[in-house]
C-alpha positions as a Markdown table, in Angstrom:
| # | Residue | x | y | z |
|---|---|---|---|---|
| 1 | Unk | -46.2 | -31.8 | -17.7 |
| 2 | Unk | -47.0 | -34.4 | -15.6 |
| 3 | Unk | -47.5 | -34.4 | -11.7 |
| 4 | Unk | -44.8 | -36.6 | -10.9 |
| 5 | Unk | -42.4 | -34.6 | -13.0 |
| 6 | Unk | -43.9 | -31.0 | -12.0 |
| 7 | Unk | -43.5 | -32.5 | -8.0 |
| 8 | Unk | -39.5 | -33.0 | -8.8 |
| 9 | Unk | -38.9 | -29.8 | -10.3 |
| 10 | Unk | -40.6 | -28.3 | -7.1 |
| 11 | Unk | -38.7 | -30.1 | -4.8 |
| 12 | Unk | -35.8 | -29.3 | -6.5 |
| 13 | Unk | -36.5 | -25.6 | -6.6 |
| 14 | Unk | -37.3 | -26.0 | -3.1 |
| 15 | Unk | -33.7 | -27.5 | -2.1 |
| 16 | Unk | -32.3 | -25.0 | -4.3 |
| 17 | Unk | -33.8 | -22.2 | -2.1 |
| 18 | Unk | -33.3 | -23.5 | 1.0 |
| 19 | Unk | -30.1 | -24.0 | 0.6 |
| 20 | Unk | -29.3 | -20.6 | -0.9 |
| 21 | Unk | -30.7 | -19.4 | 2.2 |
| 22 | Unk | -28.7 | -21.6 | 4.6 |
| 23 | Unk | -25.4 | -20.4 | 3.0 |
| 24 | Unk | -26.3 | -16.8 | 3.4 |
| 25 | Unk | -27.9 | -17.2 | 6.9 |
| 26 | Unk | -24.9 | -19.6 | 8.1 |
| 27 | Unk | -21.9 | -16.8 | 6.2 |
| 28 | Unk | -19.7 | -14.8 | 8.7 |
| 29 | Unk | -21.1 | -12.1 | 10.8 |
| 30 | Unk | -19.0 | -9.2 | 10.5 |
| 31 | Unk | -17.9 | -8.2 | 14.0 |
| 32 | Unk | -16.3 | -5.3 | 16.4 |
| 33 | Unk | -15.3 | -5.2 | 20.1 |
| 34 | Unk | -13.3 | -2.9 | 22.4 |
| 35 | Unk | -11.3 | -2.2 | 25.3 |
| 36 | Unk | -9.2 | 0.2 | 26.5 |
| 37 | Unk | -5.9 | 0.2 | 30.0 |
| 38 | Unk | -5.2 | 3.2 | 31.2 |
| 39 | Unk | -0.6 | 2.7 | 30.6 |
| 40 | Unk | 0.9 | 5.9 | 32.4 |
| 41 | Unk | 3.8 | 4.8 | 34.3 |
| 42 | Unk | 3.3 | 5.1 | 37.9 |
| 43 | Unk | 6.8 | 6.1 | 38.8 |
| 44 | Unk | 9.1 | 9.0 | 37.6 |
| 45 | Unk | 11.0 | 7.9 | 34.0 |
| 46 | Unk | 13.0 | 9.8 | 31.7 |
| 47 | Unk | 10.2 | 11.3 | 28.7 |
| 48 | Unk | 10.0 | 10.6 | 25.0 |
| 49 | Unk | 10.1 | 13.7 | 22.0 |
| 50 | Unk | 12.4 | 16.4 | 22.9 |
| 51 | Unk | 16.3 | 15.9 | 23.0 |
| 52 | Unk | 16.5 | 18.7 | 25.0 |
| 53 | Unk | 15.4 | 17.3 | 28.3 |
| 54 | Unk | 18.0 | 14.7 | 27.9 |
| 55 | Unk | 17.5 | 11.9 | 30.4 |
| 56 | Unk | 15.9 | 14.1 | 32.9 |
| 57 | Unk | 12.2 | 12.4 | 34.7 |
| 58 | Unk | 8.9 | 12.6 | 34.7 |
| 59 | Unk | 7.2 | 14.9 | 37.7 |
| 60 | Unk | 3.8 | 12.7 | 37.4 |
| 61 | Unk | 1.0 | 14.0 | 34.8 |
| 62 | Unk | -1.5 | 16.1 | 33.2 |
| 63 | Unk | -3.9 | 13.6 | 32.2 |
| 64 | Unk | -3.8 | 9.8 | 31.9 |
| 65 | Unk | -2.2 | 7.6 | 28.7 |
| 66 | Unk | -4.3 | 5.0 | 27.4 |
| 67 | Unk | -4.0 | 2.0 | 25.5 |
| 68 | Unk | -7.5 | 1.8 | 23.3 |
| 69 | Unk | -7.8 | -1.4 | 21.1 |
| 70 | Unk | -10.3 | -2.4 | 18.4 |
| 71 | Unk | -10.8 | -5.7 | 17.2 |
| 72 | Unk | -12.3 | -6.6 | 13.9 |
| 73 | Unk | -13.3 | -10.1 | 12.7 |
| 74 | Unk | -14.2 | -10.7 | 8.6 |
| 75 | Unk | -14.6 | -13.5 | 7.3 |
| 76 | Unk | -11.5 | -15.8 | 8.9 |
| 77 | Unk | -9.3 | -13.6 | 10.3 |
| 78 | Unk | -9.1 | -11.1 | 13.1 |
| 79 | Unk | -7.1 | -7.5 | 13.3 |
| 80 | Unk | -6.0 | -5.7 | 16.4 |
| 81 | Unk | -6.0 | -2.0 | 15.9 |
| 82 | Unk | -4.7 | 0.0 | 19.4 |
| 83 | Unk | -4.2 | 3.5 | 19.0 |
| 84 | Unk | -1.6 | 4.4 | 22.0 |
| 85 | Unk | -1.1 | 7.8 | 24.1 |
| 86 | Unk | 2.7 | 7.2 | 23.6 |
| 87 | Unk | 5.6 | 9.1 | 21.6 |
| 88 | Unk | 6.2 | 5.7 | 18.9 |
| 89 | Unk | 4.6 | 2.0 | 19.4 |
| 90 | Unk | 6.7 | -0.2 | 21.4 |
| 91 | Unk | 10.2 | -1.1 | 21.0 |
| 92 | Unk | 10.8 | -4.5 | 18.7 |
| 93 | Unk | 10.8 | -6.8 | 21.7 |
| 94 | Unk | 7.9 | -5.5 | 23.2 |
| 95 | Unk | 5.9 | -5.0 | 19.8 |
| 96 | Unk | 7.1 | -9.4 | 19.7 |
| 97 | Unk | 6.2 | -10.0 | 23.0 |
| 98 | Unk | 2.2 | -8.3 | 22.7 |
| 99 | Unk | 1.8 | -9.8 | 19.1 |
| 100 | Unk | 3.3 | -13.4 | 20.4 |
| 101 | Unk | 0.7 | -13.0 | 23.3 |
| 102 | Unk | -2.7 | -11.8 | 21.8 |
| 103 | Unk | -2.0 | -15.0 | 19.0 |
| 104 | Unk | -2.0 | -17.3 | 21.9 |
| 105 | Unk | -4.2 | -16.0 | 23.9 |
| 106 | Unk | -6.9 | -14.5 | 21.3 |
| 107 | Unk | -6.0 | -15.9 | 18.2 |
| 108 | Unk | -5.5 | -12.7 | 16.5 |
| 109 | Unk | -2.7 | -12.8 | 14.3 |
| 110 | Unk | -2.3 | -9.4 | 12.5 |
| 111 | Unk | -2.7 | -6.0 | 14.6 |
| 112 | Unk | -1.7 | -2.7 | 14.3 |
| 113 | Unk | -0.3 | -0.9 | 17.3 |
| 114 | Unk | 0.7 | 2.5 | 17.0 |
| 115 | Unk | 1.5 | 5.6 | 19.1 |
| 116 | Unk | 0.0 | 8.7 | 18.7 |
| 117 | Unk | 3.0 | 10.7 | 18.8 |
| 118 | Unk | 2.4 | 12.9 | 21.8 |
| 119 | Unk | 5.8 | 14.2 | 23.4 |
| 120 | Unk | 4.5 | 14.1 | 26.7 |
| 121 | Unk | 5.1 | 10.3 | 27.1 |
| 122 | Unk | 7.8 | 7.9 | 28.4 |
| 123 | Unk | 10.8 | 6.9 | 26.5 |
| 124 | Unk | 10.6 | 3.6 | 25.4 |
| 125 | Unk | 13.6 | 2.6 | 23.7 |
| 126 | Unk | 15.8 | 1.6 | 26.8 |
| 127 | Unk | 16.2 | -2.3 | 27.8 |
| 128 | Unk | 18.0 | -4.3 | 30.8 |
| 129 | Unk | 21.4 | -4.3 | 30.0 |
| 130 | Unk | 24.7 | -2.7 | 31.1 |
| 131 | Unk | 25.2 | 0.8 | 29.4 |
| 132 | Unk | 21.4 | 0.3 | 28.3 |
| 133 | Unk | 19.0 | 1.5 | 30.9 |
| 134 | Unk | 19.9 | -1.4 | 33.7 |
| 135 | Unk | 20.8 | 0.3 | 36.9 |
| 136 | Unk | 19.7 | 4.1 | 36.1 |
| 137 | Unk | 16.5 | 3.5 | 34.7 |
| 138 | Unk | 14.6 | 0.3 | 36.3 |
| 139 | Unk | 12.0 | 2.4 | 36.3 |
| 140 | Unk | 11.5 | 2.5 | 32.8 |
| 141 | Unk | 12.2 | -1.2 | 32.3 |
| 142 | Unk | 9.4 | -2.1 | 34.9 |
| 143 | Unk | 6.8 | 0.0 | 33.5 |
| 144 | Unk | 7.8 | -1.9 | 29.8 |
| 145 | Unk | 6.5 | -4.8 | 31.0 |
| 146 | Unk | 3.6 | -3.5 | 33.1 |
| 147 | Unk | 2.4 | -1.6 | 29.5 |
| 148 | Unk | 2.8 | -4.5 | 27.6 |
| 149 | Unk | 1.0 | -6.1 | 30.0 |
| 150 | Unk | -1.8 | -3.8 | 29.7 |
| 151 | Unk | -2.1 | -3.6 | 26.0 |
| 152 | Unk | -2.7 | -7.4 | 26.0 |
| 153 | Unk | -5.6 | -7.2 | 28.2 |
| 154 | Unk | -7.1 | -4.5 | 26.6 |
| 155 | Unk | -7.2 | -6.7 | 23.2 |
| 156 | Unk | -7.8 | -9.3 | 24.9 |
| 157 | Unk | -10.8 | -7.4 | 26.5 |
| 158 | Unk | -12.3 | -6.8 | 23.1 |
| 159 | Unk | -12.0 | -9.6 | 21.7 |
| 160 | Unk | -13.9 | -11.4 | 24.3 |
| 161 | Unk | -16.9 | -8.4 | 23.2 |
| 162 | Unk | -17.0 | -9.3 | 19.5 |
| 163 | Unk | -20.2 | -8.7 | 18.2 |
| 164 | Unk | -22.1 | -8.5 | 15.2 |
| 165 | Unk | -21.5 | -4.7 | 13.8 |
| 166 | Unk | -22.6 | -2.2 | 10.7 |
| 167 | Unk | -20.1 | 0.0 | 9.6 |
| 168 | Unk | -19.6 | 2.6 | 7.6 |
| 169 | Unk | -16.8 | 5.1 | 6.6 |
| 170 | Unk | -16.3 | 8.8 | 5.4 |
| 171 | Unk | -13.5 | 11.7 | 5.5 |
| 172 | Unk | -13.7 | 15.2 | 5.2 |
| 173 | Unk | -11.0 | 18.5 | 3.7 |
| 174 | Unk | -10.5 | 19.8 | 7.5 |
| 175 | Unk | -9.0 | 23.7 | 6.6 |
| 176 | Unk | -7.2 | 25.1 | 9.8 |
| 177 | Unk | -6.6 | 22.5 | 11.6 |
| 178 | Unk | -3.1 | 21.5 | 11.0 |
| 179 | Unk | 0.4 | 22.7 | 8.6 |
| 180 | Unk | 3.3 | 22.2 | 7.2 |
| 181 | Unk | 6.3 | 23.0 | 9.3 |
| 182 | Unk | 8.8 | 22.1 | 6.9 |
| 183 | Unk | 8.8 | 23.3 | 3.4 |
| 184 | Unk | 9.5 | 27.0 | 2.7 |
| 185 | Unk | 8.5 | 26.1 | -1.2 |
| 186 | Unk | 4.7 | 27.2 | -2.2 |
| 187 | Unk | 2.3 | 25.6 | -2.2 |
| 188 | Unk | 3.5 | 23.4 | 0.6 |
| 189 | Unk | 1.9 | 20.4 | 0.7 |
| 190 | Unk | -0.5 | 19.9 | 3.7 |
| 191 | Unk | -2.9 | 16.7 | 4.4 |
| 192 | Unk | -6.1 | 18.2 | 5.4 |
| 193 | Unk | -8.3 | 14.8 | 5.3 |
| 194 | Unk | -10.0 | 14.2 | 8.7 |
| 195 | Unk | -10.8 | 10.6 | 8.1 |
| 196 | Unk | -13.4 | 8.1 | 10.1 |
| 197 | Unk | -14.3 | 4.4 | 10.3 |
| 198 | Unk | -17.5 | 4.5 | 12.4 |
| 199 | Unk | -19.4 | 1.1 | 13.8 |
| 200 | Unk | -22.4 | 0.4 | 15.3 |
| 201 | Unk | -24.2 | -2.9 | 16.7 |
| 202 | Unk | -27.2 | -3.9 | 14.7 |
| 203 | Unk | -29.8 | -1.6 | 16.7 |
| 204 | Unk | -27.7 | 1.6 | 15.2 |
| 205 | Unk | -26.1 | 2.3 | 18.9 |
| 206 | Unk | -22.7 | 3.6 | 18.0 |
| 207 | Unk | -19.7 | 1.1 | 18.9 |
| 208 | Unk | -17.2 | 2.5 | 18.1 |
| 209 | Unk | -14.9 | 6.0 | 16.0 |
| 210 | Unk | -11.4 | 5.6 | 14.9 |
| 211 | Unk | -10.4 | 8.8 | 14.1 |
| 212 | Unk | -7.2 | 9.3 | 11.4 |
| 213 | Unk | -5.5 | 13.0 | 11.3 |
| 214 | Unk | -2.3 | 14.0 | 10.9 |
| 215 | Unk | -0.8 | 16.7 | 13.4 |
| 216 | Unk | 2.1 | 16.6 | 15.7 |
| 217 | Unk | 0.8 | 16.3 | 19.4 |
| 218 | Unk | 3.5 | 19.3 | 20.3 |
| 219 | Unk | 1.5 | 21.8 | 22.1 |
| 220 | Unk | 2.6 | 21.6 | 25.3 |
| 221 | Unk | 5.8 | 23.3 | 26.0 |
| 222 | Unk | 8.9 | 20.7 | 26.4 |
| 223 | Unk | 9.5 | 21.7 | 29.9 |
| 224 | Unk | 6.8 | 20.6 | 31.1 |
| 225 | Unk | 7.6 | 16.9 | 32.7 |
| 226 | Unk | 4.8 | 15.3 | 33.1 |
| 227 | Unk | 3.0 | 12.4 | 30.7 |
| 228 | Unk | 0.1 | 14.0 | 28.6 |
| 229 | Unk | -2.0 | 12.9 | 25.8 |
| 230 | Unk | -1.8 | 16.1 | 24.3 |
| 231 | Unk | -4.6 | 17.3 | 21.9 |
| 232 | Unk | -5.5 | 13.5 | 21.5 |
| 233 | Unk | -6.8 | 12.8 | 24.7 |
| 234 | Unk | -9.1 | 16.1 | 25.0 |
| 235 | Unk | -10.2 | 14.7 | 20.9 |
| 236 | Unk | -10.7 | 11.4 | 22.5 |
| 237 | Unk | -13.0 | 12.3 | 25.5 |
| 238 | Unk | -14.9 | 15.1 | 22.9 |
| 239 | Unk | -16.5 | 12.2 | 20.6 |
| 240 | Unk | -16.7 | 9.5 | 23.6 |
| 241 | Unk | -18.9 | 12.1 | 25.5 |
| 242 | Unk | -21.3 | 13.0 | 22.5 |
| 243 | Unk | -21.6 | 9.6 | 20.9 |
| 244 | Unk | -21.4 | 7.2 | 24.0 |
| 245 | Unk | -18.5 | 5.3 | 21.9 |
| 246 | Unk | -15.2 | 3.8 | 22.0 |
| 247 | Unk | -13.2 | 6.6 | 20.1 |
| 248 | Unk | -9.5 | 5.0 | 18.7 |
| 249 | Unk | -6.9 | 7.8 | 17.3 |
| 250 | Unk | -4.3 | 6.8 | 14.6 |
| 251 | Unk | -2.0 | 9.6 | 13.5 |
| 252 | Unk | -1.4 | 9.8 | 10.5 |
| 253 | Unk | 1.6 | 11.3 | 8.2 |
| 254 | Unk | 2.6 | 13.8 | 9.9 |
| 255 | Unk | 6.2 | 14.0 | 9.7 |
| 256 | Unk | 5.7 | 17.9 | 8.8 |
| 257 | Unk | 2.5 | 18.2 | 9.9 |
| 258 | Unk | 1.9 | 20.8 | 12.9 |
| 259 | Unk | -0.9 | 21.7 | 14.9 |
| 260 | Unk | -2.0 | 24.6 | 13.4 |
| 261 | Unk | -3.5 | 26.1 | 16.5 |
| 262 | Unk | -5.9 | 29.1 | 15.3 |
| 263 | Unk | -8.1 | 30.3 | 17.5 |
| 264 | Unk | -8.4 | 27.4 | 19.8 |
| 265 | Unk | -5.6 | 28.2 | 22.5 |
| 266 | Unk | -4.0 | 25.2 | 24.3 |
| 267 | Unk | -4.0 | 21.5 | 23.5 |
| 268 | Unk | -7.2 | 20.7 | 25.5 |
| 269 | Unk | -9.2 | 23.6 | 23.5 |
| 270 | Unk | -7.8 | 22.6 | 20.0 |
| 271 | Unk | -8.5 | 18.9 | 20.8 |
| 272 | Unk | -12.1 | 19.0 | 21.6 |
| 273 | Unk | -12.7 | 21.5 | 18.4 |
| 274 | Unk | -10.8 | 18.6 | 16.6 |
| 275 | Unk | -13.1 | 16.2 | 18.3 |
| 276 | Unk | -16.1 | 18.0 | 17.4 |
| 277 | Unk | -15.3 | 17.8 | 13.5 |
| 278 | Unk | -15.0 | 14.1 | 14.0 |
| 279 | Unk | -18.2 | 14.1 | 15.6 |
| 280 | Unk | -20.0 | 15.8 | 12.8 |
| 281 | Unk | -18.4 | 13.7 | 10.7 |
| 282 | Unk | -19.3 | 10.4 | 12.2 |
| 283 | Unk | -22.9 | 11.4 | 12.7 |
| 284 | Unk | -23.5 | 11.9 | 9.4 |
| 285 | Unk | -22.6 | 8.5 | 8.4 |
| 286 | Unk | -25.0 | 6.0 | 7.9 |
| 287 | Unk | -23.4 | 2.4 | 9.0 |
| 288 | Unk | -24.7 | -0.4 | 6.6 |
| 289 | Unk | -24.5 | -4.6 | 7.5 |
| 290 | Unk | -21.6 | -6.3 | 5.8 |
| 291 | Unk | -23.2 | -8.7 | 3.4 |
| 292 | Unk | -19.7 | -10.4 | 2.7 |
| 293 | Unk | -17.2 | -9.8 | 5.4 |
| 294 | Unk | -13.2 | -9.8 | 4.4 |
| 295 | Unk | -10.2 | -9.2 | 6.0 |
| 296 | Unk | -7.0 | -9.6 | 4.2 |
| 297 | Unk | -3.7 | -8.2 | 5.8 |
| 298 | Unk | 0.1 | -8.6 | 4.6 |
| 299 | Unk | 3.4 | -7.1 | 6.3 |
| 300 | Unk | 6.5 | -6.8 | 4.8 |
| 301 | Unk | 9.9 | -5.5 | 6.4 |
| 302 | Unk | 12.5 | -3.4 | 4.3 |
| 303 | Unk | 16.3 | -3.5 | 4.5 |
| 304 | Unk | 17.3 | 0.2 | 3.8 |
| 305 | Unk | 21.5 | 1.5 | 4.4 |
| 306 | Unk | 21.5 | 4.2 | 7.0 |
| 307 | Unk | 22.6 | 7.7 | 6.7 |
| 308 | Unk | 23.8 | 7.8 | 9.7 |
| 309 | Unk | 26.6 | 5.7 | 11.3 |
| 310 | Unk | 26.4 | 5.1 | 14.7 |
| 311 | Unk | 29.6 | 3.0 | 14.9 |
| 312 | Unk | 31.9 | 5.9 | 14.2 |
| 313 | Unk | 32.5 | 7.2 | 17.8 |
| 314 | Unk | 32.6 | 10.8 | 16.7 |
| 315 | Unk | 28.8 | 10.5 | 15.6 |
| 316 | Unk | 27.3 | 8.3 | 18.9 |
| 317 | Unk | 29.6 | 10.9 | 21.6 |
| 318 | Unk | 27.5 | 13.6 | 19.5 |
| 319 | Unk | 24.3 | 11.8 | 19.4 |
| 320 | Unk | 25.0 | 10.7 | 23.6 |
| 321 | Unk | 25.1 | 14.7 | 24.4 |
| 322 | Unk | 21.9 | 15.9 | 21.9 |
| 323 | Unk | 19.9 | 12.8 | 23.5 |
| 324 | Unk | 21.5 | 10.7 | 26.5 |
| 325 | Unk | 24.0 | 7.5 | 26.3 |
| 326 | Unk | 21.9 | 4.6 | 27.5 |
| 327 | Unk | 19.3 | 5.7 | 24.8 |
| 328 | Unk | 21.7 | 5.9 | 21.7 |
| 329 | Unk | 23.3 | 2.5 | 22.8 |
| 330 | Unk | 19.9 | 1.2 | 22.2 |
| 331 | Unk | 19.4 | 3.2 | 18.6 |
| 332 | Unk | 23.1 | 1.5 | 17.9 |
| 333 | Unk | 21.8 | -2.2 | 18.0 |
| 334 | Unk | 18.7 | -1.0 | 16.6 |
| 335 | Unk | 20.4 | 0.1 | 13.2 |
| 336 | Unk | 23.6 | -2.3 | 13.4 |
| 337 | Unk | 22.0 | -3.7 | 10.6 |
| 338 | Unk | 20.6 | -0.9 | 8.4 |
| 339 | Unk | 17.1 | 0.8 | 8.7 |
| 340 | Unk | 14.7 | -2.0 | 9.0 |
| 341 | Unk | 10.9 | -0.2 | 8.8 |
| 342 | Unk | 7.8 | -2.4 | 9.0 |
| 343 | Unk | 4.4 | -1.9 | 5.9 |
| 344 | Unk | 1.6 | -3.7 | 7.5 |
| 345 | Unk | -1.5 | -3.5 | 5.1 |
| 346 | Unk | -5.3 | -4.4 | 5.2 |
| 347 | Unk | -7.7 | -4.8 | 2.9 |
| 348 | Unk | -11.1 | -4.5 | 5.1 |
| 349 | Unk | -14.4 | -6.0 | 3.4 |
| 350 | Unk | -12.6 | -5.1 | -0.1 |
| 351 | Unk | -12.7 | -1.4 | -0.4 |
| 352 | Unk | -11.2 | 0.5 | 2.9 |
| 353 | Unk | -7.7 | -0.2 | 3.1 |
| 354 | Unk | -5.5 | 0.5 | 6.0 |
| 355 | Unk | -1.7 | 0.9 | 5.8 |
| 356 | Unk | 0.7 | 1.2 | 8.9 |
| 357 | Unk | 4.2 | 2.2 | 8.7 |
| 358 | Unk | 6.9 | 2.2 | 11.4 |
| 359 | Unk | 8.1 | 5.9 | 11.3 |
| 360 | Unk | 7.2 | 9.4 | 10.7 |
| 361 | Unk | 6.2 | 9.7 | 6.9 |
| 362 | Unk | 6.3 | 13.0 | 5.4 |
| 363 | Unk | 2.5 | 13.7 | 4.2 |
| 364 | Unk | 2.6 | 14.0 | 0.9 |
| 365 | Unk | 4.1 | 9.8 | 0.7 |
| 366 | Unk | 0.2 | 9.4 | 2.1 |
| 367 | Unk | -1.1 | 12.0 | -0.2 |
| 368 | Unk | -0.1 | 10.4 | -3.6 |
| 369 | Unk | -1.0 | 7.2 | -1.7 |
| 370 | Unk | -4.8 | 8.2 | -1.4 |
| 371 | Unk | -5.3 | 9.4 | -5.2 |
| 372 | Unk | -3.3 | 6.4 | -6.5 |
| 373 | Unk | -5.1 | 3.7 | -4.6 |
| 374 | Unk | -8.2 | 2.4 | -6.1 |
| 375 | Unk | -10.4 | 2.1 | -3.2 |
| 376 | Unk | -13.2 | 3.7 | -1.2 |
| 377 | Unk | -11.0 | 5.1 | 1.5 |
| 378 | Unk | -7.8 | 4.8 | 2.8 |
| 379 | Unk | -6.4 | 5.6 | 6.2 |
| 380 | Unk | -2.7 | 5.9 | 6.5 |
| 381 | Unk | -1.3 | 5.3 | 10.1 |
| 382 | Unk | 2.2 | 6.1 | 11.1 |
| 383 | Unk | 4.5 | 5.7 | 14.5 |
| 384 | Unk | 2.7 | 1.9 | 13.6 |
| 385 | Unk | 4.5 | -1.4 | 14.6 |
| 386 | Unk | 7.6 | 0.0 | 15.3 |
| 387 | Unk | 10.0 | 2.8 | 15.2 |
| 388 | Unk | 12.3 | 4.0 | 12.3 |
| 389 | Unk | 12.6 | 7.6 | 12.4 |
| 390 | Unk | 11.9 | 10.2 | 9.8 |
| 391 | Unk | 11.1 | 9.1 | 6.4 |
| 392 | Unk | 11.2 | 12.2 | 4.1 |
| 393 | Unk | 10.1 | 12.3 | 0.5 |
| 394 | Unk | 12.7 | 12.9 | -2.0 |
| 395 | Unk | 12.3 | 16.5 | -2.8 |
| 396 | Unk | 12.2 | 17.3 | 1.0 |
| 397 | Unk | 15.9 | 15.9 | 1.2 |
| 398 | Unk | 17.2 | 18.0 | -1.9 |
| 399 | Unk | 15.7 | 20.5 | 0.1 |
| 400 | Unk | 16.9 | 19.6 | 3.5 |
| 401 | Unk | 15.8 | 21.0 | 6.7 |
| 402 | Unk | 14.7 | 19.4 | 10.3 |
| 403 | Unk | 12.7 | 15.6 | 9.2 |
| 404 | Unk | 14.8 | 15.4 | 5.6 |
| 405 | Unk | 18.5 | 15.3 | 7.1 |
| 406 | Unk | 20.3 | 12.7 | 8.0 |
| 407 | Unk | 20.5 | 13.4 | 11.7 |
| 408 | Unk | 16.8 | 12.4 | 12.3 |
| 409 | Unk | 15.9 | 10.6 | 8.8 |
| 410 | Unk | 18.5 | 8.1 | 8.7 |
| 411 | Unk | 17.1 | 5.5 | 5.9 |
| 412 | Unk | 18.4 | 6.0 | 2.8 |
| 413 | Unk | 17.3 | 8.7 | 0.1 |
| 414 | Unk | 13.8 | 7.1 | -1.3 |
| 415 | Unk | 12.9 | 4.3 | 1.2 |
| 416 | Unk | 9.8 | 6.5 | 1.9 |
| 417 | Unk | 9.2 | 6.0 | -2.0 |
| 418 | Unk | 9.8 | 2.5 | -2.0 |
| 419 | Unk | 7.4 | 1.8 | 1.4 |
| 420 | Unk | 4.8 | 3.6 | 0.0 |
| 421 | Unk | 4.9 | 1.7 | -3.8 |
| 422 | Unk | 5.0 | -1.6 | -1.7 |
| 423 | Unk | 1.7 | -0.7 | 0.0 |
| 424 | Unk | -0.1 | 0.3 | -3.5 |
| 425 | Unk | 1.1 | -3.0 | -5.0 |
């Protein structure tokens, strides 16, 4: 081999390398930031969860509501994820109005925002209009706008703090912790997985824990009126005080999942035993760079007849004395045009996917979807982009019972079937 011809094939390993380096020096960081608002209303408003209390207000508050957001960035596109200390995610027009904003204003197009289903939070379904909320309830309309207000800045907040992140994710079988309320058939199906999605900057110092369990936020007794987080919150401060991080909650599936209280008595023991599980789960984890950062996320909204018809006047006068008129006005345009429930899916850095649905999905729809997806983990999130009621699986209607009849679970027989095929797919 000559010299001349051994200096070209050198120079052209050379450019081969180099280049090979550049791309994987010059690829997409995979990235994390966080914020969080505090969103308890500052004035009395009627409360979400219990039909009982009717339209009656809110005498201040145990502890505050937060909104706590999480931004991801892989490869091209950015997700929103803002677990809320509210009954249900915002109503339609707010859920517009914060995704509208944060695409402007942060260029984040896809987001789940979802509540975590504590009944110790303000009704958000009324609007300004006559018969609606306008007049009785200003209250309630102003504090709409000063909570969407406040989610936006807290996304907006972490997504000015992206930063290069490791991640890593795990889940546990957590016995005792939670049960199901509804079945009387054995064995009744219960989803024990404690789930985790930890992240940490590049030094190892934990970012961030987004904690997915499913367990109604129902401990504190109904007449108690004012806003709480429930168990959440007392999870929530547990894991933020041991691992100096942001910790998100997502509920999951629990449609006919309780609190299954044990041993730990009251919501603010139960929550920081809960929060303590997480803990030891998330410390265990060992968070790993992203060599190839991905984010992929599709939504789809579903057309479903409703059970229940709200036009016959019989059926709203009994819905206006179990709840209170201006709020069923709003459930009647809400479902003038069947059950409309909103799948949002993500498919983060190929193998942890993320699914949100708009309602309260009996567990085992998330059960069946955890062994039939192929992926490392899962995290199912309900009460997520919207609001749709109960969504029962099949054999709970034949059975029937509070969740599976039509009073509460107005989408037609098998829509929670359908939702949850359309996410595997």
């Amino acid at each position: 081999m000559n010299s001349s011809f051994r200096h070209r094939v050198c120079a052209a390993v050379l450019l081969a390398l180099s280049t090979f380096v550049w791309a994987e020096s010059s690829s997409p960081a995979f990235k994390v930031g966080t914020a969080k608002r505090d969103i308890t209303p500052k004035e009395p408003v009627p409360m979400w969860g219990y039909g009982a209390r009717h339209d009656a207000l809110s005498t201040g508050a145990l502890d505050s509501l937060y909104a706590t957001a999480l931004v991801l960035e892989g490869g091209t596109n950015k997700l929103a994820i803002v677990g809320l200390d509210l009954g249900r995610s915002p109503s339609e027009k707010s859920l517009r109005t914060i995704r509208q904003r944060i695409k402007s204003e942060a260029g984040i197009e896809y987001s789940f925002i979802a509540g975590s289903h504590t009944h110790h939070g303000p009704v958000l379904e009324l609007s300004d209009e006559e018969g609606k909320g306008r007049g009785k309830f200003d209250a309630a309309i102003r504090y709409y706008k000063e909570m969407e207000e406040r989610v936006v800045a807290a996304i907006v907040e972490a997504n000015s703090k992206l930063a290069p992140a490791k991640t890593a994710t795990g889940s546990v079988r957590l016995y005792g912790f939670n049960r199901n309320r509804h079945t009387k058939i054995e064995p009744k199906p219960i989803d024990h997985e404690l789930a985790v999605l930890r992240f940490d900057d590049l030094s190892g110092k934990p970012i961030a824990v987004l904690i997915n369990f499913a367990a109604h936020p129902t401990m504190i007794p109904a007449s108690t009126l004012k806003f709480s987080a429930d168990y959440v919150g007392a999870m929530k401060a547990t894991v933020e005080k041991e691992m100096g991080a942001t910790a998100i909650f997502m509920q999951g599936a629990s449609g006919d999942m309780s609190v299954n209280e044990g041993t730990n008595n009251g919501y603010a023991a139960f929550g920081q035993a809960l929060g303590r599980e997480a803990v030891k789960l998330a410390s265990s984890l060992t968070t790993r760079e992203v060599v190839r950062p991905s984010l992929a996320v599709r939504e789809e909204r579903f057309r479903f007849a409703s059970r229940t018809d709200l036009s016959d006047p019989l059926t709203r006068g009994a819905y206006s004395v179990a709840f209170f008129p201006e709020l069923v006005a709003n459930y009647v345009d809400e479902y003038a045009a069947g059950v409309r429930p909103r799948l949002t899916v993500a498919l983060l850095n190929g193998d942890i996917a993320l699914v949100g649905v708009s309602g309260e999905f009996f567990c085992t729809h998330a059960i069946r979807l955890k062994e039939r997806a192929r992926v490392k983990q899962l995290f199912f999130f309900g009460y997520c982009n919207g609001y749709h009621q109960y969504f029962p699986t099949i054999e709970a209607v034949s059975e029937g019972g509070y969740g599976a009849d039509h009073a509460v679970a107005p989408a037609e027989v098998g829509a929670g079937e359908r939702v949850a095929n359309t996410a595997l797919i």
